[in-house]
C-alpha positions in Angstrom: 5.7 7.7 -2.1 4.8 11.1 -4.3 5.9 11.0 -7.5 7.8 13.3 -9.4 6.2 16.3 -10.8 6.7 16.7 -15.0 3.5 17.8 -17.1 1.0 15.7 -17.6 -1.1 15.1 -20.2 -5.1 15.4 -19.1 -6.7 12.3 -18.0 -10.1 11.1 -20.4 -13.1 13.0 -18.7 -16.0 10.8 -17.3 -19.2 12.7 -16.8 -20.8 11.6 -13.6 -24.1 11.2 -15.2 -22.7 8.2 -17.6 -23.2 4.5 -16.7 -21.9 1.5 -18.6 -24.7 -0.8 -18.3 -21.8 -3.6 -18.2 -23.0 -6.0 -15.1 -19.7 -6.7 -12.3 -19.6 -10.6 -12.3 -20.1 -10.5 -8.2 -20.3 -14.4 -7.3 -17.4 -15.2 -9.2 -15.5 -11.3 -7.3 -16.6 -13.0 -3.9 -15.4 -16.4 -5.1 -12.4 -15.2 -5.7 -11.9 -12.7 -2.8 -12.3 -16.1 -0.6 -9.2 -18.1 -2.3 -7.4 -14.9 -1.9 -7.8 -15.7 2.1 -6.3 -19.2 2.0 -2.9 -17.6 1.4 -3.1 -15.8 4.4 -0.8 -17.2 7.3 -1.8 -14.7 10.0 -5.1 -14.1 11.3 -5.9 -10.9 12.7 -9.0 -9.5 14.1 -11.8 -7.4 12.7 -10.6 -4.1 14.1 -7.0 -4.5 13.6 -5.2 -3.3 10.8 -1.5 -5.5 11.4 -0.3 -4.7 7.7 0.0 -2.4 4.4 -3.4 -2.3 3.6 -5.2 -3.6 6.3 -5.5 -7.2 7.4 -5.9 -8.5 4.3 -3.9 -6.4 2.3 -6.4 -4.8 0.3 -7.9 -2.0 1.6 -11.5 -3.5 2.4 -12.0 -3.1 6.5 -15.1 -5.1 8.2 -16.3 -2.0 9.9 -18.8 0.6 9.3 -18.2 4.3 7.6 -20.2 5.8 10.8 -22.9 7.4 8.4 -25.9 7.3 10.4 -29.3 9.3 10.0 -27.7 11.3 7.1 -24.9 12.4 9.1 -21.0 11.7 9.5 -20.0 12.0 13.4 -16.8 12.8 12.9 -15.9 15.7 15.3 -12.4 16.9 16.5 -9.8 14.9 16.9 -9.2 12.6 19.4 -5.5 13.0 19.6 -2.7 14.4 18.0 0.9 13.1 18.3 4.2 14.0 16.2 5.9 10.8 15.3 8.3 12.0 12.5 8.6 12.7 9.1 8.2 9.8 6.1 5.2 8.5 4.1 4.7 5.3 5.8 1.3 4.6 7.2 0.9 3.6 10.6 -0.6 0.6 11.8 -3.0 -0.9 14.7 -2.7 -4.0 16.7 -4.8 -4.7 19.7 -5.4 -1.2 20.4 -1.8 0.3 20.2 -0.7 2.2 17.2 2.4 1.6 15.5 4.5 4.2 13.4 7.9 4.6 11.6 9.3 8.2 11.3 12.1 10.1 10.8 13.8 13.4 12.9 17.0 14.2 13.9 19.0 11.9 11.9 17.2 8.7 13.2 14.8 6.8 12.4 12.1 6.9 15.4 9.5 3.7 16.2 6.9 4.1 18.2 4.1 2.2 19.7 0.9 4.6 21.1 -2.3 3.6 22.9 -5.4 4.1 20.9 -7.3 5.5 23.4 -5.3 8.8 24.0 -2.1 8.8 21.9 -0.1 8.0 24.7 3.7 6.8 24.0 3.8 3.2 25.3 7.2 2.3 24.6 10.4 4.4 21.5 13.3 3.0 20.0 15.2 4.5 17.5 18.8 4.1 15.1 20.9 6.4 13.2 19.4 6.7 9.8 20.0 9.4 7.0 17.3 11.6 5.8 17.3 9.9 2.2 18.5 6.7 0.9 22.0 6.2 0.6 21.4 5.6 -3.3 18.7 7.9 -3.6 18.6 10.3 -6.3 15.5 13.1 -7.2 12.2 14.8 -6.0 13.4 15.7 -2.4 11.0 17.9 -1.7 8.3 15.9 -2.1 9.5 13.6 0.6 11.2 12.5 3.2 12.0 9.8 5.5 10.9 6.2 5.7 8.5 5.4 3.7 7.5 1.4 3.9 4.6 0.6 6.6 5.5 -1.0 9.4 4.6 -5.1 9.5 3.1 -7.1 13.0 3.1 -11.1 13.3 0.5 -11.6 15.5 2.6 -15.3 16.2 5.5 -13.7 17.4 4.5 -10.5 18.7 7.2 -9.3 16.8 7.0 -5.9 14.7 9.4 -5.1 11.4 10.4 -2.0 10.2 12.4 -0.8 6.9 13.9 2.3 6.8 14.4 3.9 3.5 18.3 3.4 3.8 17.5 -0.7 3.7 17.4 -1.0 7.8 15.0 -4.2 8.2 14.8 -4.3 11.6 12.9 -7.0 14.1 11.6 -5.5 17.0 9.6 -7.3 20.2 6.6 -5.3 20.4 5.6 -7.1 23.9 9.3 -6.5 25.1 9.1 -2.6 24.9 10.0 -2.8 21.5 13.4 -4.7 22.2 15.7 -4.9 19.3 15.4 -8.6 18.2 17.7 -8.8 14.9 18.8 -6.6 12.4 20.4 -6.0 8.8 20.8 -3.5 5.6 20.3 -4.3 3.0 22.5 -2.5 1.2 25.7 -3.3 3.8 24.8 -7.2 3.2 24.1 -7.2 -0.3 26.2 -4.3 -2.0 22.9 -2.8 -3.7 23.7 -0.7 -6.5 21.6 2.6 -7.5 18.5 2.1 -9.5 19.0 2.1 -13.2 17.5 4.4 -15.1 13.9 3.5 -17.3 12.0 5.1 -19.7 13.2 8.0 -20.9 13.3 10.7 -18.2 15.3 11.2 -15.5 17.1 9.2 -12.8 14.7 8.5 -10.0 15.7 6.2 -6.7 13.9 6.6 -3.2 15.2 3.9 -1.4 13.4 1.5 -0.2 9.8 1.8 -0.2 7.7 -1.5 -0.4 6.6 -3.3 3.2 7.5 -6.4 3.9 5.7 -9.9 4.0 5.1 -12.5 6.2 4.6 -15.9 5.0 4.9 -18.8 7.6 8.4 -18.5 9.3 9.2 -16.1 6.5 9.4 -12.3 6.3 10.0 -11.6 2.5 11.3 -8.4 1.4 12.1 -6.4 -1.9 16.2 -6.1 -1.6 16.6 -5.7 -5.6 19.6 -6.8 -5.3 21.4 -9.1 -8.1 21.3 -12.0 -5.9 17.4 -12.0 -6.4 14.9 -9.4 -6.5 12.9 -11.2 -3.5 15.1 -12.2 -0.5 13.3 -13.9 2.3 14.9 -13.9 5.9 13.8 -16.1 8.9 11.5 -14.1 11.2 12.7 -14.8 14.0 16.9 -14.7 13.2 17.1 -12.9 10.2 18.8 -15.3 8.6 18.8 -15.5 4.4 16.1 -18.7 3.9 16.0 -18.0 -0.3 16.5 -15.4 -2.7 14.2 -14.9 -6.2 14.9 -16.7 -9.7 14.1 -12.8 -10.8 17.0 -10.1 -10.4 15.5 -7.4 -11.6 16.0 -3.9 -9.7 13.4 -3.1 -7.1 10.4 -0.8 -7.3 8.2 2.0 -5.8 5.2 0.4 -4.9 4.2 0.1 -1.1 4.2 -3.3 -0.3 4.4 -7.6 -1.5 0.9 -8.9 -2.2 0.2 -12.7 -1.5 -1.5 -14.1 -4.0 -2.8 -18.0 -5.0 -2.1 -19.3 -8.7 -4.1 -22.7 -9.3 -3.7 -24.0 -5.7 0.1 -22.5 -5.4 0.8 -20.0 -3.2 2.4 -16.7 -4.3 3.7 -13.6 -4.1 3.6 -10.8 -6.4 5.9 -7.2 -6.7 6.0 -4.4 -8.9 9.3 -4.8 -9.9 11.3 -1.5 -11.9 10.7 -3.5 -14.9 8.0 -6.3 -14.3 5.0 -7.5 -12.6 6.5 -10.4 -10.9 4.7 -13.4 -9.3 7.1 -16.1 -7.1 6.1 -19.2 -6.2 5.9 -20.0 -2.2 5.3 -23.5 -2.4 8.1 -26.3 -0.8 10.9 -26.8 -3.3 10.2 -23.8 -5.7 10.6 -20.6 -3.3 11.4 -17.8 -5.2 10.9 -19.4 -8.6 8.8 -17.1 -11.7 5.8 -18.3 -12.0 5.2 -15.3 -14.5 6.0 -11.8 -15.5 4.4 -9.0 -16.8 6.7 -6.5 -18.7 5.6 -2.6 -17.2 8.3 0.2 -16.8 7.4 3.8 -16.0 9.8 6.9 -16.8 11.5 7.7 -13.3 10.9 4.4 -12.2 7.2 5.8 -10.7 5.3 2.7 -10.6 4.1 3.7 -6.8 0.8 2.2 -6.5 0.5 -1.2 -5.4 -0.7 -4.1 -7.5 -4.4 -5.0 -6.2 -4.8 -8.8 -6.1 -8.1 -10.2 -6.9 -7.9 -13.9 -6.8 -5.4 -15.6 -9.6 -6.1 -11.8 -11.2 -3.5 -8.5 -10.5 -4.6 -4.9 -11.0 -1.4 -2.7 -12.2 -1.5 1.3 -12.8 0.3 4.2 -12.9 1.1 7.2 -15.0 3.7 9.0 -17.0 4.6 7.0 -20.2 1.8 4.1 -19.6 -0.9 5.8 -18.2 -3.3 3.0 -17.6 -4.6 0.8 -15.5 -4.6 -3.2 -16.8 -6.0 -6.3 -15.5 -3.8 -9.3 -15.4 -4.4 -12.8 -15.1 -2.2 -15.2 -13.5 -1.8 -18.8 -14.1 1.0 -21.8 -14.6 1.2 -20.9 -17.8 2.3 -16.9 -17.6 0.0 -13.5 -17.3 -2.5 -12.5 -20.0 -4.0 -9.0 -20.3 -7.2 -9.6 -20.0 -7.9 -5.4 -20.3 -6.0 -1.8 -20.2 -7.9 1.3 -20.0 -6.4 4.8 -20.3 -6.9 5.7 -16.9 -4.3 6.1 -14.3 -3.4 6.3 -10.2 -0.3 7.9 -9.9 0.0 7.2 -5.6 -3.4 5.8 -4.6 -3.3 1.8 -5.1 -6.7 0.5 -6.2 -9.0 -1.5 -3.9 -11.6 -3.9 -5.8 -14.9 -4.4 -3.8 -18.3 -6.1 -4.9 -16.9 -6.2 -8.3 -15.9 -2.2 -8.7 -12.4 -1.1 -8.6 -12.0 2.2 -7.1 -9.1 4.3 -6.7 -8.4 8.3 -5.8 -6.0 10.4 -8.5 -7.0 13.9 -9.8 -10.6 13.1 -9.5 -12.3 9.6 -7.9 -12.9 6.8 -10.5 -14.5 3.8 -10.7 -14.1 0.8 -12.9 -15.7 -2.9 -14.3 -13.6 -5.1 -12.5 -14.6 -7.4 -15.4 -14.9 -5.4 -18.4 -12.3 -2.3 -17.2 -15.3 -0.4 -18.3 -15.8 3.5 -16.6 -18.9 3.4 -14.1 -18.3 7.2 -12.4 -15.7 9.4 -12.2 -15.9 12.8 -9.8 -14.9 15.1 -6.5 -11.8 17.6 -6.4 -9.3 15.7 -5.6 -5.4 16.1 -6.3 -2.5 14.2 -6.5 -2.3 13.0 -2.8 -4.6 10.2 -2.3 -6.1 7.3 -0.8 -9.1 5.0 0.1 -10.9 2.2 1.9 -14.1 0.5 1.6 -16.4 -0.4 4.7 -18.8 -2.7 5.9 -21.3 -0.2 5.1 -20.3 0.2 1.2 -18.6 3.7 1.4 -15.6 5.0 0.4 -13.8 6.9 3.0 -10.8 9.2 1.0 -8.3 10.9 2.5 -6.5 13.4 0.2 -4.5 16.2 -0.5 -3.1 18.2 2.5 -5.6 16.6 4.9 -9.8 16.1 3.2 -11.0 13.6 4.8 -14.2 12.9 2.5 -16.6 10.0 2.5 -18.5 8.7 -0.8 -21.4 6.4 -1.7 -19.8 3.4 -3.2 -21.2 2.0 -6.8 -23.0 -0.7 -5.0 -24.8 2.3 -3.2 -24.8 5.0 -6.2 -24.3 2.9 -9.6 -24.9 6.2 -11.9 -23.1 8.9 -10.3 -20.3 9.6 -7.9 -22.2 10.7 -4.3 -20.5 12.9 -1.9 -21.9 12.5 1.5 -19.0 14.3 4.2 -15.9 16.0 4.0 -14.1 17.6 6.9 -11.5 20.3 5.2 -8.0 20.9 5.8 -6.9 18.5 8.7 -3.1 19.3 7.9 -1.1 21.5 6.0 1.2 19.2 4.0 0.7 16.5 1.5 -1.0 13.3 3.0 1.1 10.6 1.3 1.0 8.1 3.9 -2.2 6.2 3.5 -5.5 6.3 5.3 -6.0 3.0 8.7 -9.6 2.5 10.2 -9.3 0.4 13.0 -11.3 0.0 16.4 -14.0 2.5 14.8 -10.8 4.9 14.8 -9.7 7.1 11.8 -6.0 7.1 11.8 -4.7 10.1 9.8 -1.0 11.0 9.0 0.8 13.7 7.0 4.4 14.0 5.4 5.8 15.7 8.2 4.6 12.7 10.4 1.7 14.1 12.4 -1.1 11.7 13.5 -4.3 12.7 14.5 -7.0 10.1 15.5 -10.8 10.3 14.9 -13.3 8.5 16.7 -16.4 7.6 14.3 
C-alpha cells in the first residue's frame, strides 16, 4: 500500500563509513528465529513462497542471491504477463504462480506456470476499483491490495479483495469457487475513523490473511472484534477478537509465540495487538502496544522475532521500536528515529534491514545504526538469501542486490542493479522462488527472472 504524500521532515543521515561497534546477540537471534517456527502449522518447501512474506512470513528465503564469480546473472526476463492492477504480491506454490488483480470492474485470479507464464487456470467477480469505504490518495493506487494465501493441506487458495471479498478458491480444481463472504455485507463495517491529526485516510482492506490449524484469520475491523477467524474449509465465523479496534494498513497477520502460547499479532489503526491462539482463549489480548499514525499510514508490517515485534512507520511517529511480548503486556525495549514508510523490516543474523529513502540497517539488540546508503525512494522492498545478500526491489522497477552486514559490517556494498524494469511504482513486494525473481508493478505487470 503507498502512502499518502505530505512533506516530510528529512530522515537523520548515516554516513556509510560509521559503525557502532555494538555486537548483534546471534545465538540468542537464531534461538529465537527457531521458536518462531513452532507456530507454524503449514509446512512448505524451500523454493516455495505460499504466503505474505515468504514461507515463514518474514522475508528470509533458503536460496541463494545468484552472485557468483563477481557477477549477477540476471539477464532479460523470462516472461512477462499482465495480471491486473493492485499492490498485492504474487505468490508461488509448486511451480505455479499465483496473483490477485484488478481490470474491468473485476477482480481477476490467476494461477501461471513458472516455467513460461503460461495461464493455467482464471476466475474472477465483480469488484469496484476502490473500497466501498475508501477515502484518499487514489492515484497512488489501485485495486487489491492483500497477497494472496495457499494451504498446502487443502490445496485451497484465499483471496481478499480490497472491497472485503474473502474468497476460498480450489487451486487443484481450476480454481473452483469453494466459499465466499464480505466482509463488509456480513458485518456492516463502518469507514475508518480518522487518527492523528491529518486527514481521512481508508484503503480498504489491505492485510493478508492467516492460516492457523483449521483456521483462516483475517483483519475485518469490525466492532464485533478486530480479528474474525472463519473455518477454512466453510467459511463459517469460528471466533472473533476481545479487541475492537478499527483495522489497519499493514500487509498481513504475523504468528507469533508468547511463553509457550501461540499468537497472533496486527497493526491495528490504534495498537499493536497480540491474540492468543491457544484452546479456550482465541481471540483474547494478550497485550497491546498503543501506535497511531496521521492518515492511518501504519503500512509496513510488524517483523516478529521470537516473543519480540519490530513496529515502524512515518509521519507523526517516525521511528522504528522494538517490542517485547510476554503474559504480562509489551515493553519498549528501544525506538530509534528512523522510519519505513512501505517496506516492512526483515531481521536476519541479528541486523534489521529495511528499504525507505535510502537502505538502513539496524542492532536488532541495541536499535543502534550499522549503515545506511543507495538511492532509493519511497517504493520499496527486500529479502535476505542463503547467501547473506539483500536483493531490493524499488522504485519504478531497480532491481538492486547488496552485501548484507554479515558480509559488509562497515559500509553499505552495492554489488548489481538492473535499471528501470517498469515504469510505474513497484508497491507490490519482491517473491524469490524456484531460483526465480518474481517482479510486479502497480499496474499489475509481472515479469520473471531466472537467477
Amino acid at each position: 500500500m503507498p502512502p499518502a504524500k505530505p512533506t516530510q521532515p528529512t530522515q537523520p543521515e548515516l554516513s556509510p563509513a560509521t559503525h557502532w561497534a555494538a555486537q548483534p546477540a546471534h545465538i540468542v537471534v537464531l534461538l529465537l528465529l527457531a521458536a518462531v517456527s513452532i507456530a507454524r502449522t503449514t509446512v512448505a518447501r524451500a523454493d516455495d513462497w505460499p504466503q505474505w512474506r515468504g514461507a515463514n512470513q518474514n522475508g528470509i528465503v533458503g536460496e541463494s542471491s545468484g552472485w557468483e564469480g563477481g557477477a549477477w546473472p540476471l539477464g532479460e526476463a523470462d516472461w512477462t504477463i499482465q495480471v491486473g492492477a493492485g499492490g498485492a504480491a504474487p505468490i508461488v506454490v509448486k511451480n505455479r504462480v499465483y496473483t490477485i488483480g484488478w481490470s474491468e470492474e473485476r477482480d481477476h485470479v490467476r494461477c501461471h506456470s513458472t516455467a513460461d507464464g503460461q495461464e493455467i487456470w482464471h476466475q474472477s467477480y465483480p469488484c469496484p476499483q476502490y473500497g466501498r469505504r475508501s477515502e484518499g490518495d487514489k492515484g497512488l493506487y489501485s485495486g487489491p491490495s492483500a497477497s494472496p494465501t495457499f494451504d498446502l493441506e487443502t490445496g485451497y487458495l484465499f483471496t481478499l479483495s480490497t472491497d472485503g471479498d474473502l474468497i476460498c478458491w480450489d487451486a487443484s480444481q481450476d480454481g473452483r469457487r469453494v466459499w465466499g463472504v464480505n466482509f463488509y455485507d456480513r458485518f456492516d463495517v463502518a469507514q475508518r475513523p480518522l487518527v492523528g491529526s491529518r486527514r481521512l485516510r481508508d484503503y480498504g482492506y489491505t492485510a493478508a490473511p492467516l492460516i492457523h490449524g483449521d483456521w483462516l484469520i483475517a483483519e475485518v475491523g469490525d466492532d464485533q472484534g478486530n480479528l474474525i477467524a472463519f473455518s477454512k474449509r466453510t467459511g463459517e465465523t469460528v471466533w472473533t477478537s476481545q479487541s475492537t479496534d478499527a483495522a489497519g494498513h499493514t500487509g498481513g497477520l504475523v504468528p507469533l509465540v508468547v511463553d509457550n502460547l501461540p499468537c497472533v499479532a496486527v497493526l491495528t489503526i490504534r495498537n499493536l495487538l497480540v491474540a492468543r491462539l491457544d484452546a479456550g482463549h482465541e481471540g483474547e489480548t494478550l497485550a497491546e502496544f498503543p501506535w497511531v499514525t496521521d492518515f492511518a499510514n501504519s503500512i509496513a508490517t510488524p517483523a516478529v522475532v521470537g516473543h519480540s515485534v519490530l513496529l515502524t512507520s512515518e509521519y507523526n511517529q517516525y521511528a522504528i521500536c522494538r517490542i517485547d511480548i510476554s503474559r504480562a503486556g509489551a515493553k519498549l525495549v528501544w525506538k530509534q528515529p528512523y522510519a519505513s514508510g512501505v517496506c516492512s523490516p526483515v531481521v536476519h543474523r541479528g541486523y534489521i534491514y529495511w528499504c525507505w529513502r535510502g537502505l538502513y540497517c539496524l542492532d536488532f539488540a541495541t536499535g543502534k545504526p550499522i549503515w545506511r546508503g543507495g538511492r532509493f525512494g519511497d517504493t520499496g522492498s527486500l529479502l535476505v538469501t542463503s547467501d547473506d545478500r539483500l536483493i531490493v526491489w524499488a522504485d519504478r522497477g531497480e532491481l538492486v542486490l547488496v552485501e548484507s552486514a554479515q558480509r559488509e559490517p562497515d559500509a553499505y556494498k552495492e554489488l548489481a542493479r538492473k535499471r528501470k524494469i517498469f515504469a510505474s511504482d513497484v508497491w507490490p513486494h519482491i517473491v524469490l522462488a524456484g531460483s526465480r525473481l518474481f517482479c510486479k508493478d502497480r499496474e499489475g505487470n509481472l515479469k520473471c527472472f531466472r537467477l
